[in-house]
Structure formats: structure tokens, C-alpha cells
GUMARVEX-844652 format. One record per residue (C-alpha): z, y, x. Coordinates in steps of 0.5 Angstrom, whole numbers, padded with zeros to 4 digits, always signed. Layout:
! residues N
ZYX/...
***
This chain:
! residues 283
+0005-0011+0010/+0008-0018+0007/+0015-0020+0011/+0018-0026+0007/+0024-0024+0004/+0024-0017+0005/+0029-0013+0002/+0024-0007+0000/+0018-0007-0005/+0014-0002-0001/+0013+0003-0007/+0017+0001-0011/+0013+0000-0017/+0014-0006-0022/+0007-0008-0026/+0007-0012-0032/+0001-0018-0035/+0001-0016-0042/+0001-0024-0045/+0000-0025-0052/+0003-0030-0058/+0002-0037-0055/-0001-0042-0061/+0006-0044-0062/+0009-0038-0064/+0012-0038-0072/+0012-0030-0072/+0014-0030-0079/+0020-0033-0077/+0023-0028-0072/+0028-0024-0076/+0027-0017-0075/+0031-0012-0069/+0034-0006-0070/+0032-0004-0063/+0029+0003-0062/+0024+0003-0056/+0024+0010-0053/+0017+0011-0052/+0015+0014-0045/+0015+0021-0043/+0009+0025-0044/+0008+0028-0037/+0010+0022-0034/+0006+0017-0037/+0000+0023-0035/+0003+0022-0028/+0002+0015-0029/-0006+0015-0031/-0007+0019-0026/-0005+0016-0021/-0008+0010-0023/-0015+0013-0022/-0013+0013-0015/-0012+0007-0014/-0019+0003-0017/-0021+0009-0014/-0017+0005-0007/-0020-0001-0010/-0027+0000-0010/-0027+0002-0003/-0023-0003-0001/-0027-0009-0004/-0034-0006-0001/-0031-0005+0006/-0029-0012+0005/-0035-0014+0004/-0038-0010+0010/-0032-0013+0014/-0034-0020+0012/-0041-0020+0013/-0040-0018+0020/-0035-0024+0021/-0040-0028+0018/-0046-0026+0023/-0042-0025+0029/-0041-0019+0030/-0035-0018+0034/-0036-0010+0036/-0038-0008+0028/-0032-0012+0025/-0027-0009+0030/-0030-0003+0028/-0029-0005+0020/-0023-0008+0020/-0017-0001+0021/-0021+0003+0017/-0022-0002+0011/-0016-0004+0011/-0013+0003+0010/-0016+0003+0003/-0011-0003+0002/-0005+0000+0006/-0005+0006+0001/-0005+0001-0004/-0001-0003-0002/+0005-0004-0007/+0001-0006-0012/-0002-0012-0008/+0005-0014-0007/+0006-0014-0015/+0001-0019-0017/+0004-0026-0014/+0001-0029-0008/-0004-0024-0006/-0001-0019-0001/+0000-0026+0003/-0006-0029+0003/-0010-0022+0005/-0004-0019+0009/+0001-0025+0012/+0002-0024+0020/+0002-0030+0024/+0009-0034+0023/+0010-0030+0016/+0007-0036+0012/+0006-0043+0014/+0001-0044+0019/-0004-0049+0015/-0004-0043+0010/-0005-0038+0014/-0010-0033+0012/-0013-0026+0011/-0015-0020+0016/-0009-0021+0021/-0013-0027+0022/-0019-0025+0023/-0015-0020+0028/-0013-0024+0032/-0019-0028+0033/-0023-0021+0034/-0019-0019+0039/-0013-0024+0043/-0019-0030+0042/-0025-0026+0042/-0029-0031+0038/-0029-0031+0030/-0033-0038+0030/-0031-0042+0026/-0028-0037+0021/-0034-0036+0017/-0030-0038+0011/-0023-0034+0013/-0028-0028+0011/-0030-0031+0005/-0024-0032+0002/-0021-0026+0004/-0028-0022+0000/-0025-0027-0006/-0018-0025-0006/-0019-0017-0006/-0024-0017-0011/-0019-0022-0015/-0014-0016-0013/-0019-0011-0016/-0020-0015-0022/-0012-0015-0023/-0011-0009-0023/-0014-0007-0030/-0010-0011-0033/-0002-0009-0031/+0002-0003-0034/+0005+0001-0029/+0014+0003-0030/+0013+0011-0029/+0020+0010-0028/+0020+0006-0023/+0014+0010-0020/+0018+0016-0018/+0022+0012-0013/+0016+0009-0009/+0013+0015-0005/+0020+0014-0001/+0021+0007-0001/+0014+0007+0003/+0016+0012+0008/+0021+0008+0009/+0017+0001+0010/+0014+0005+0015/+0020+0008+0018/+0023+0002+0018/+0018-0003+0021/+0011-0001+0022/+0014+0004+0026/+0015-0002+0032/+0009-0003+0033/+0009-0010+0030/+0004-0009+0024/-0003-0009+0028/+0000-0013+0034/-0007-0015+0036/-0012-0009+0035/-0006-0004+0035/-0009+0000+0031/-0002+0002+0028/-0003+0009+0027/-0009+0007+0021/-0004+0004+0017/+0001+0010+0018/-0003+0015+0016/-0006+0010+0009/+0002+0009+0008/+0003+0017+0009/-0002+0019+0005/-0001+0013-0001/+0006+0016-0001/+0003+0022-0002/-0001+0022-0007/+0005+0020-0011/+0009+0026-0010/+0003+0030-0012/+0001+0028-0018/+0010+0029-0019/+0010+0036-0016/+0007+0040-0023/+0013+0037-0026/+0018+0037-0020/+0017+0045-0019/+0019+0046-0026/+0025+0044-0025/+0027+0045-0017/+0021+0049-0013/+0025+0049-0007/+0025+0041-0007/+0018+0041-0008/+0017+0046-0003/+0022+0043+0003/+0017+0037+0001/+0011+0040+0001/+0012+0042+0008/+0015+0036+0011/+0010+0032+0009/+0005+0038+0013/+0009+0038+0019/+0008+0029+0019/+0001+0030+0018/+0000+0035+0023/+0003+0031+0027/-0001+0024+0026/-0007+0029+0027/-0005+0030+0033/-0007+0022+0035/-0014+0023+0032/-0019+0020+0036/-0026+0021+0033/-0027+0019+0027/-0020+0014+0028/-0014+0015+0031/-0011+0012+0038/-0009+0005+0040/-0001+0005+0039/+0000+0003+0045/-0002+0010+0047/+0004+0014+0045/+0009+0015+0049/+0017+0014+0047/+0017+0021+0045/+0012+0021+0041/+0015+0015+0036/+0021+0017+0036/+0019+0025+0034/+0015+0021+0029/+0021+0016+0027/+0024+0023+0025/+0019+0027+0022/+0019+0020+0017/+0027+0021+0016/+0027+0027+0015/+0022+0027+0009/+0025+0021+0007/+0032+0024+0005/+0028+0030+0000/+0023+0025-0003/+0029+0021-0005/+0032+0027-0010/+0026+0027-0014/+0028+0022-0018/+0034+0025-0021/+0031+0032-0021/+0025+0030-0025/+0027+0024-0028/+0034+0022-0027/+0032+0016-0024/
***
């Protein structure tokens, strides 16, 4: 979700473009520094490429989904494209923090109304609102378009940056907490509603992180890891109880019982997560 001036960076990661000497540059005239550069811990830098298989992987289905997506768009097919937009926009989801990492992106492919200026509004939030408030997509021919062309531009992205694995210990909880603090209203998906898509992408995103930590975590602290381990199950269970065939319900569905008890289910998860850090990588 792209919020202007949000104080969160959903994961919490930090990418760097490697960019080289330019022409200008007089190397020999650099005087030498006497800094040490720590090199990266071995197992944390084994998280890191491991979790970046999982992201091209999120990637590559986002960009053929997307795709799909858009060619329904294009022809007219309402019924298809509705049925393509929450599960294609779940492989962004769980990514999501990447795309905020790379510049203007994250809002042309996820911006709601009223988060950019009208006349730069775009993406699939765009898309939703002529499916399902104005049940016409006439006209946006090249909405879809452009949207094809900024995911792939993402995917291009994303061989090209350097993930801080010390900055992405923090990110499973900062995630959760996006999720907690706004998704949790409904205000993601308020056209279609189908908000619940986008818990679950953002739950197991967060997820995928503490996996790839937990070998290094139990090491150090198996009660945390286990704590986590079940916290994680009792949200998913939960979110499972909201599966309707191959998705979920409409968000509107749930009582105000059961946001709540899924607003706790998040909290508490939360506050454990947000010691791996100290435990594993004194963060």
C-alpha cells in the first residue's frame, strides 16, 4: 500500500543501486582511508540470498499475472479481471517493500485515489475502482498497459539491488505492523474488499523472513523461535477460517469481533518478532 508521508517502511529493508565511477572521477587523486569495512555475517548474508530467491520467485509470478490481468482489462472482460486482480496482486503484496524501495514505482502500481494527484493516477487500485464502483474498464486500455510495464520495470529492478541483512531482520515485524495499523480498517481494497488477499500476502511475506531466520534464531533463543512459531500458526489458522474456495471472503463479512480478535492475533505476534533482532543480530 503507498500512504504519502507514512512513517513506516512496510519491511523495513533498504536496497542500494551499485553505480560505478562516472567519467569524471580522478581515482588516483583519492587519498587512501583507513576504514575497516566489516565484512557481512556469513549466515545472515545466507539469509539474504536466500530470501531473494523468493522474491524473483514473487516476482515472476506477479509479472505473468499481471499480464493476464491486463489482457482481460484490454478485451473487456469484467468477470475475468475481477477474478484476476486480489490473487495477482497478492504476489505484489508479499513483496511489497521492495517496490517501495525503488523510487516512484510503489505509487504508480499501488497508489489509492487521493494518494497522488488525480491526473497521476494509475495502477491497479485504478483498474479497481473501474471494475467494480464504475463497472466499465472502457477506456483503460492504456491504465493496463502501463501497469504491465512498471511491474516488469519492478522485476528488472530487482537484479540490480543489494539487500542490508541487517535492516532485514527488522522487516517481518515492521510488515505486521502495516498491516495492523491500517490494512486492518479496510481501507486498502475499498472498492473490491477483498482485503483479506492482501492480510494473508502480507502475513506470509512477513513470514517467509522469520523462516529463513529461525535456524539462526533457535540457536540462540529456541523458546523465541517457538513462541513465534505459534503465534504465527494461531494468525494463520485464523485467516484460514475466512477461506472461501480458492480465495477468501469479501472483508465486509467479518464481524467486528473478528477484526478485532485478528487485530490481537497481529499484536501479539508482533511484540516477539520484534526481539529477533537483538537475539540474532543485535540490531
Amino acid at each position: 500500500m503507498y500512504v504519502i508521508g507514512k512513517r513506516l517502511l512496510v519491511l523495513g529493508l533498504v536496497f542500494t543501486v551499485a553505480i560505478g565511477c562516472t567519467p569524471k572521477e580522478d581515482i588516483s587523486e583519492k587519498k587512501p582511508t583507513t576504514q575497516t569495512q566489516t565484512k557481512p555475517d556469513p549466515a545472515l548474508q545466507q539469509v539474504v540470498n536466500e530470501y531473494r530467491k523468493f522474491v524473483i520467485e514473487q516476482m515472476d509470478q506477479l509479472v505473468q499475472q499481471t499480464e493476464l490481468f491486463s489482457q482481460a482489462i484490454k478485451t473487456g472482460d469484467l468477470e475475468k479481471a475481477k477474478q484476476l486482480y486480489a490473487p495477482t496482486r497478492m504476489y505484489y503484496e508479499r513483496i511489497e517493500p521492495i517496490a517501495e524501495s525503488l523510487g516512484d514505482l510503489d505509487p504508480k502500481i499501488d497508489a489509492r485515489e487521493n494518494d497522488v494527484p488525480a491526473a497521476n493516477w494509475s495502477g491497479f487500485h485504478k483498474l479497481e475502482k473501474a471494475l467494480w464502483q464504475e463497472k466499465n474498464v472502457k477506456g483503460q486500455e492504456l491504465v493496463a498497459d502501463q501497469l504491465l510495464k512498471d511491474v516488469q520495470f519492478l522485476r528488472a529492478k530487482v537484479e540490480t539491488v543489494e539487500i542490508d541483512p541487517n535492516l532485514l531482520i527488522t522487516g517481518s515485524v515492521e510488515l505486521l505492523n502495516e498491516v495492523s495499523a491500517s490494512k486492518v480498517t479496510g481501507e486498502e481494497e475499498r472498492y473490491s474488499h477483498t482485503d483479506l488477499y492482501d492480510f494473508v500476502a502480507n502475513v506470509e511475506g512477513s513470514k517467509e523472513i522469520f523462516v529463513h531466520l529461525k535456524p539462526l534464531l533457535e540457536k540462540k533463543d529456541a523458546k523465541l523461535a517457538t513462541d513465534i512459531d505459534a503465534k504465527f500458526t494461531a494468525l494463520q489458522n485464523e485467516l484460514t477460517k475466512y477461506k472461501k474456495g480458492d480465495g477468501y471472503v469479501l472483508y465486509g463479512e467479518l464481524r467486528k469481533d473478528q477484526v478485532k480478535t485478528l487485530s490481537q492475533l497481529l499484536d501479539a505476534l508482533a511484540e516477539p518478532l520484534s526481539r529477533i533482532g537483538t537475539v540474532v543480530g543485535g540490531v
